[in-house]
C-alpha atoms as an extended CHARMM CRD file, in Angstrom:
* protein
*
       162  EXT
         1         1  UNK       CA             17.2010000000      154.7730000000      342.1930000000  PROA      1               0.0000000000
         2         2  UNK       CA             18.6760000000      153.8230000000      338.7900000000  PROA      2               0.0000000000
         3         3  UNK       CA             17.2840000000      150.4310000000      338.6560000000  PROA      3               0.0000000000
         4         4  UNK       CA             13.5580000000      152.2810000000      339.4190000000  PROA      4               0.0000000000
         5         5  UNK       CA             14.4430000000      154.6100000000      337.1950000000  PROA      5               0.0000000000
         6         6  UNK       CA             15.5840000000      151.7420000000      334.6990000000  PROA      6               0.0000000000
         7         7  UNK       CA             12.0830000000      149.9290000000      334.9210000000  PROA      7               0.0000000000
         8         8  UNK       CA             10.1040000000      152.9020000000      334.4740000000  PROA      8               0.0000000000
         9         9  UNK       CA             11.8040000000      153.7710000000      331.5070000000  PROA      9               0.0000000000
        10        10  UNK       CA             11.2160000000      150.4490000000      330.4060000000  PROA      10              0.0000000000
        11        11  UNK       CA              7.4500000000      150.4100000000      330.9750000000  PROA      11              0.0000000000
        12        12  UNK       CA              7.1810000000      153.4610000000      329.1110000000  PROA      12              0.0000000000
        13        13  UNK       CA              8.9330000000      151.7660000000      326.2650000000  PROA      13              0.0000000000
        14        14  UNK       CA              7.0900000000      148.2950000000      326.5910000000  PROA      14              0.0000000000
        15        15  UNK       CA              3.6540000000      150.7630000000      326.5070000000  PROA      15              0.0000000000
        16        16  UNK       CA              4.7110000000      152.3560000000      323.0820000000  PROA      16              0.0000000000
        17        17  UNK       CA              5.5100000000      149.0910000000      321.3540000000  PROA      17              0.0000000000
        18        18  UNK       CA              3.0890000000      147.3880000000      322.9300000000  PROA      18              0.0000000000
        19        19  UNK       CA              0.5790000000      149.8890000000      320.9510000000  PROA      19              0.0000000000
        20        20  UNK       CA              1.9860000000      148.5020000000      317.8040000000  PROA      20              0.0000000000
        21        21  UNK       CA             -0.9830000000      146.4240000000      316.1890000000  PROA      21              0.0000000000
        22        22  UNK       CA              1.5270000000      144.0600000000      314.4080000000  PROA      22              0.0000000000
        23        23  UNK       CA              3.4250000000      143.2800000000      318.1420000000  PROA      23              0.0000000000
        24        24  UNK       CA              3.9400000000      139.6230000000      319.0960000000  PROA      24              0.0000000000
        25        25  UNK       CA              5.5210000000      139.2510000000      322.3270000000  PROA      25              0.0000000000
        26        26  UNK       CA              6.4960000000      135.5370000000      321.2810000000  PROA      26              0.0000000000
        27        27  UNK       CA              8.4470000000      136.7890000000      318.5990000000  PROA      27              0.0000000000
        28        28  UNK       CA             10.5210000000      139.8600000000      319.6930000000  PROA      28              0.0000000000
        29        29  UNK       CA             13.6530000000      140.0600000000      320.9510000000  PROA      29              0.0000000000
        30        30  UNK       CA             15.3990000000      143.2620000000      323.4690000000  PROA      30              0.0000000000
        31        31  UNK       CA             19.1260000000      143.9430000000      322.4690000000  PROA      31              0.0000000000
        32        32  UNK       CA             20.3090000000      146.6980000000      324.6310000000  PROA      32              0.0000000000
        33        33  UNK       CA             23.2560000000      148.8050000000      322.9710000000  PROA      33              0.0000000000
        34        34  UNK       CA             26.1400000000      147.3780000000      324.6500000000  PROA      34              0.0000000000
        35        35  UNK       CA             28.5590000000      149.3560000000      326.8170000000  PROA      35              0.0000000000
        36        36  UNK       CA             32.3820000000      148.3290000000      327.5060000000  PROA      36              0.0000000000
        37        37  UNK       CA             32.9840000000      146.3370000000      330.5580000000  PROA      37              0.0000000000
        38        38  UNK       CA             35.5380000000      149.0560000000      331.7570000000  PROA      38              0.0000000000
        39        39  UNK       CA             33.1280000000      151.2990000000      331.2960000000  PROA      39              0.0000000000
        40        40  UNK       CA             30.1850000000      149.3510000000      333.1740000000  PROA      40              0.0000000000
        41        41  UNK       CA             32.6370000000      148.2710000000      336.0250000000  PROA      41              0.0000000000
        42        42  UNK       CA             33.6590000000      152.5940000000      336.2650000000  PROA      42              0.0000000000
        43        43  UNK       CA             30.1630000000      153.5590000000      336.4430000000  PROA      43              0.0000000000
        44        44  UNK       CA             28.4950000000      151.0660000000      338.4340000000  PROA      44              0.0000000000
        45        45  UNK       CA             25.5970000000      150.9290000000      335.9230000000  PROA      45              0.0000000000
        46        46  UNK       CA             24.5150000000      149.8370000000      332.2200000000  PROA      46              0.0000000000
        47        47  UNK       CA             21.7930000000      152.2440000000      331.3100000000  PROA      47              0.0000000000
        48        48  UNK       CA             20.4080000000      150.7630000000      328.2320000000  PROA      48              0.0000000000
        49        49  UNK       CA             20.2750000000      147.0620000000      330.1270000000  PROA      49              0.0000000000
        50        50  UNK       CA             18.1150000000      148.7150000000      332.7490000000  PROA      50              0.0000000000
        51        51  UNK       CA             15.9890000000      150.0410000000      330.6620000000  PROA      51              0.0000000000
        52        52  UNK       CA             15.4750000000      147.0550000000      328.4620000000  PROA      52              0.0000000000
        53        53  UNK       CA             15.3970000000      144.7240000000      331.5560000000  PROA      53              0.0000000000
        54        54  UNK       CA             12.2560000000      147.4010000000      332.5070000000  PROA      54              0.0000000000
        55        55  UNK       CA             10.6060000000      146.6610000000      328.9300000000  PROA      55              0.0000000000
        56        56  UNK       CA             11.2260000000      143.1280000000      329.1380000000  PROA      56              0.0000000000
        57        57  UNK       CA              9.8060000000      142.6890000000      332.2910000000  PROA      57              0.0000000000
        58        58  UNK       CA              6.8410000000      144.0770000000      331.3300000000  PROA      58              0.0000000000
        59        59  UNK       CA              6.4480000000      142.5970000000      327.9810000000  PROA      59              0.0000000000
        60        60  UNK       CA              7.3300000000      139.1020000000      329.2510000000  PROA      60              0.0000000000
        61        61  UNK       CA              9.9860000000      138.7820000000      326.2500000000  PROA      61              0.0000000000
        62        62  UNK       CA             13.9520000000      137.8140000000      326.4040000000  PROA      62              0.0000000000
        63        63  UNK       CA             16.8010000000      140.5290000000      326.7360000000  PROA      63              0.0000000000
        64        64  UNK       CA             19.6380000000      139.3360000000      324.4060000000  PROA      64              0.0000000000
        65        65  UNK       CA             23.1980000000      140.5520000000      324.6860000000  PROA      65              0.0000000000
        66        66  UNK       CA             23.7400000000      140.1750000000      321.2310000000  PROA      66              0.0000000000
        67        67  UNK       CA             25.7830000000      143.0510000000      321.2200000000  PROA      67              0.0000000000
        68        68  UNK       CA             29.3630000000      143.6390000000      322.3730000000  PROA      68              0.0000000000
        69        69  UNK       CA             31.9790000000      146.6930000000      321.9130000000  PROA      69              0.0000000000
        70        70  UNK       CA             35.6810000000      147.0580000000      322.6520000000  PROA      70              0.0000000000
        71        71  UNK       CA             36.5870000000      149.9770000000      324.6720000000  PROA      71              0.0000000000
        72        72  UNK       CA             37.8550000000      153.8570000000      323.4380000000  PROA      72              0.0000000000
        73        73  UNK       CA             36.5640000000      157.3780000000      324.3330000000  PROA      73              0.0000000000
        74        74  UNK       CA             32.6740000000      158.0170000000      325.5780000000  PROA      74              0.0000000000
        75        75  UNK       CA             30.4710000000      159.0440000000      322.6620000000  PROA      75              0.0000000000
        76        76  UNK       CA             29.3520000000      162.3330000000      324.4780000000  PROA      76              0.0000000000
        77        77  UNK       CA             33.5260000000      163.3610000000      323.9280000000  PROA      77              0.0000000000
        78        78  UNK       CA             33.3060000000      163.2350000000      320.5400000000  PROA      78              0.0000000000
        79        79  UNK       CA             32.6240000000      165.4120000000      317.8740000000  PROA      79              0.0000000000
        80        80  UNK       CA             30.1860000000      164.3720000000      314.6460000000  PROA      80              0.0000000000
        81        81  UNK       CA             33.0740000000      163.2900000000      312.4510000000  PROA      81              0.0000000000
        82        82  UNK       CA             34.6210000000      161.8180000000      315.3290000000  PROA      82              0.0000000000
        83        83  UNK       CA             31.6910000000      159.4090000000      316.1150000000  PROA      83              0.0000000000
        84        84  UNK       CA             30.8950000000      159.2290000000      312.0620000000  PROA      84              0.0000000000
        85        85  UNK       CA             34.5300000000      157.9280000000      311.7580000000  PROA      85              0.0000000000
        86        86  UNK       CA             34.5360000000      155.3330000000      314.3110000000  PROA      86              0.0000000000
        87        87  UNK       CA             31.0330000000      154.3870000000      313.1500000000  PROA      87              0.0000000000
        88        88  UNK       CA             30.3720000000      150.4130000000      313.7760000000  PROA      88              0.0000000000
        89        89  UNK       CA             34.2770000000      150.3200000000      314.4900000000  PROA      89              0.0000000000
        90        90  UNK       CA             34.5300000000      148.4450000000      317.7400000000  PROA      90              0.0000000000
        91        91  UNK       CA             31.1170000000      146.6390000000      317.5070000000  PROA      91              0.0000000000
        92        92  UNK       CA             30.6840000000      143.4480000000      316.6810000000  PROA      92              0.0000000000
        93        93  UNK       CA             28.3490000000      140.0470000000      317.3370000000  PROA      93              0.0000000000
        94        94  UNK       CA             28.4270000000      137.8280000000      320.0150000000  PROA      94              0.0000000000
        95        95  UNK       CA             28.9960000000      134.3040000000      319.2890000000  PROA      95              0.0000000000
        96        96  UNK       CA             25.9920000000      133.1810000000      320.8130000000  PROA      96              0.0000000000
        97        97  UNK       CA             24.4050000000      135.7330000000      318.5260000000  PROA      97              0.0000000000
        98        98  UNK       CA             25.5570000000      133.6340000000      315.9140000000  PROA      98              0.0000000000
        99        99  UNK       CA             25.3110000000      130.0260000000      317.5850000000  PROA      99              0.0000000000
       100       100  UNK       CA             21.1650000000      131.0160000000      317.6000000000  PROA      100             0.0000000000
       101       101  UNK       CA             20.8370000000      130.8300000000      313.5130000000  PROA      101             0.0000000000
       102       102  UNK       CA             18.6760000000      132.8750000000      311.6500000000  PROA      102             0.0000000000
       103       103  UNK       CA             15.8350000000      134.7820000000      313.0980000000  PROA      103             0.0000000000
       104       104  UNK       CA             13.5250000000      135.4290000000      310.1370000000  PROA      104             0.0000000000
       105       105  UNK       CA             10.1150000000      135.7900000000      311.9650000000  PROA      105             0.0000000000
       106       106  UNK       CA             11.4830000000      137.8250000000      314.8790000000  PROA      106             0.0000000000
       107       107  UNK       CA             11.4190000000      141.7770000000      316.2510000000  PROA      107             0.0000000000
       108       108  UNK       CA             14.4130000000      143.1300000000      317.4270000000  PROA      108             0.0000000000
       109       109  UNK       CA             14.1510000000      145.8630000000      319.7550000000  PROA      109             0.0000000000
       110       110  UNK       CA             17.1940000000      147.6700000000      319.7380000000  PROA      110             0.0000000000
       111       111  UNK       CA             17.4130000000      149.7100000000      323.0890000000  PROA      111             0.0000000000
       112       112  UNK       CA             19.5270000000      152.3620000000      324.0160000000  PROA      112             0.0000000000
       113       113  UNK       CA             19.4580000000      155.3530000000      326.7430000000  PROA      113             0.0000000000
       114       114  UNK       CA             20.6830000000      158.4640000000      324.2300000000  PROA      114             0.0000000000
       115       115  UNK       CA             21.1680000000      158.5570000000      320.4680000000  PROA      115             0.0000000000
       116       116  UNK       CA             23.0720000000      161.3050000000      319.3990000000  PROA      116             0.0000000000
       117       117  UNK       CA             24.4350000000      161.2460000000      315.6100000000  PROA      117             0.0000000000
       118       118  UNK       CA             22.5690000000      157.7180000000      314.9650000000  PROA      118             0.0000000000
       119       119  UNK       CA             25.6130000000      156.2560000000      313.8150000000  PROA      119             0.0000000000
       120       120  UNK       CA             26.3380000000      153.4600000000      316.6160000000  PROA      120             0.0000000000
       121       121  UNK       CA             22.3740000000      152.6120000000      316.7250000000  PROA      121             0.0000000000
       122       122  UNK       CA             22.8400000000      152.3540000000      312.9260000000  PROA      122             0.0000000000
       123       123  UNK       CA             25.8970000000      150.0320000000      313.0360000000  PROA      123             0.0000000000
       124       124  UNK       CA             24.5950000000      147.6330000000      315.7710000000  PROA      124             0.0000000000
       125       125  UNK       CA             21.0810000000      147.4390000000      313.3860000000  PROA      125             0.0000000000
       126       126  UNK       CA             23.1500000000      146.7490000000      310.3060000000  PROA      126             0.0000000000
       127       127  UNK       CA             25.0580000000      143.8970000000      313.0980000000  PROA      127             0.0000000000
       128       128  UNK       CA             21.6420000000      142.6310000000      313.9820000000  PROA      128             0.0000000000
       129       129  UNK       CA             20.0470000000      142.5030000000      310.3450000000  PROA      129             0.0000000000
       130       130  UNK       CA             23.0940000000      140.0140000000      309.5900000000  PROA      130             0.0000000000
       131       131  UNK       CA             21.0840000000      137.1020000000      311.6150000000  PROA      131             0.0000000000
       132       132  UNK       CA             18.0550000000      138.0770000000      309.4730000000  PROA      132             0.0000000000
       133       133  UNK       CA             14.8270000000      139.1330000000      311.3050000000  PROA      133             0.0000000000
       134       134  UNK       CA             11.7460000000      140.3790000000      310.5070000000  PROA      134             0.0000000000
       135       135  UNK       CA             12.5910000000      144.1410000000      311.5550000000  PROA      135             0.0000000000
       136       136  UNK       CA             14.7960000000      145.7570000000      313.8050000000  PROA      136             0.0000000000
       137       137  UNK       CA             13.4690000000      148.8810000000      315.5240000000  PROA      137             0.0000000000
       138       138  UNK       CA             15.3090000000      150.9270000000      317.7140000000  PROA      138             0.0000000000
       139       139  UNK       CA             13.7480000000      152.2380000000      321.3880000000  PROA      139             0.0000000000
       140       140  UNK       CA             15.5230000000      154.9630000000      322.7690000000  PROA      140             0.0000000000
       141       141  UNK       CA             15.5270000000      157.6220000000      326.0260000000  PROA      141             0.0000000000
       142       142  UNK       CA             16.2310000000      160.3210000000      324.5520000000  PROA      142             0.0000000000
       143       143  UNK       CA             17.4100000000      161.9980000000      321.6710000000  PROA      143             0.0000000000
       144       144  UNK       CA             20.2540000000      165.4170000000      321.1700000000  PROA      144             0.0000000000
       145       145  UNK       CA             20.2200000000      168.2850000000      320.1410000000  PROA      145             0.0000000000
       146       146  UNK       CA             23.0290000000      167.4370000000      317.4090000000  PROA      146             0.0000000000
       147       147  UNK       CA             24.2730000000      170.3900000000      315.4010000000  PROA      147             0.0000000000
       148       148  UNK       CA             24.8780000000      168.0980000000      312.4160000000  PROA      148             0.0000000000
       149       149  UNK       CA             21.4740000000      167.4400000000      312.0240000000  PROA      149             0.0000000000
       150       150  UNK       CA             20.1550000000      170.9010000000      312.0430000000  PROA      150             0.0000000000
       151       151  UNK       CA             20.7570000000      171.4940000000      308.3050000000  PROA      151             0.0000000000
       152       152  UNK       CA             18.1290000000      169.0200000000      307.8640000000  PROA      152             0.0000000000
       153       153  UNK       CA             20.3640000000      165.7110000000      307.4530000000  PROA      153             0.0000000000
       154       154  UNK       CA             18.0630000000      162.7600000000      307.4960000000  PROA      154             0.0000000000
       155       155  UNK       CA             19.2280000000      159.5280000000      309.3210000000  PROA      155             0.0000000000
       156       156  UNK       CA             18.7170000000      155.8710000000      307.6520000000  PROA      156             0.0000000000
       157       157  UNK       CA             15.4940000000      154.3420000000      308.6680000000  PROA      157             0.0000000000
       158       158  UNK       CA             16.3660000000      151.3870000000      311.6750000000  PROA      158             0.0000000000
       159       159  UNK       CA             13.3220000000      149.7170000000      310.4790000000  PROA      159             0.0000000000
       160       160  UNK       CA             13.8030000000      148.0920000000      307.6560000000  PROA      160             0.0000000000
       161       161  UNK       CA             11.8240000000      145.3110000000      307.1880000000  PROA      161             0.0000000000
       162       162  UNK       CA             12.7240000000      141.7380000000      305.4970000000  PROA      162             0.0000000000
């Protein structure tokens, strides 16, 4: 069911970008958000792969795992300054991240299943912007209700272009 679940997701995401006048399959790239392998091997299941294995499939372009993190408490236990303090923390690049060069003409498509504060989708962009593409723009499930943003806090655009 989760892998179904997974490529539906991903269809629905491939559809939205897909819409995007400027899209060039040939030039974009998938980075799922990645998830600690403790974590992975606990739950039996990487959501944000699935669903950018669903988009991929779809838009006939490569899923890199650019991406890696070290392990420490879920997200969802956290509180705001909890997750604001360990922003971008534990994540880092992939060698083979690296080893590619510099992408200067490509999309990133930074996917992930649930963004709550912004703050890890924020650190893996700033991560990703290091190997120099054309824009990174993040895809994601869904979105919280977090209490920090009601007072009308504004998160830093993903989509910064070069």
């Amino acid at each position: 069911m989760a892998v179904s679940l997974g490529q539906r997701l991903g269809l629905a995401l491939a559809a939205a970008l897909s819409d995007d006048d400027g899209f060039d399959a040939h030039r974009t790239v998938i980075v799922p958000m990645p998830m600690p392998w403790q974590r992975r091997l606990y739950r039996g299941i990487d959501h944000a792969r699935l669903i950018a294995d669903g988009a991929a499939r779809v838009l006939r372009v490569p899923v890199r795992q650019w991406l890696a993190v070290s392990n420490g408490p879920p997200q969802v236990s956290l509180s705001s300054a909890g997750r604001r303090a360990r922003r971008g923390v534990r994540m880092r690049l992939r060698p083979a991240a690296a080893a590619g060069g510099r992408l200067p003409d490509v999309l990133v498509l930074l996917v992930d299943d649930v963004r709550t504060s912004g703050g890890s989708l924020d650190a893996a962009a700033r991560l990703l912007r290091r190997l120099g593409p054309r824009q990174v723009v993040a895809g994601v499930l869904a979105v919280t209700d977090d209490p920090s943003r009601r007072d009308g806090a504004i998160l830093p655009s993903l989509t910064q272009g070069r």
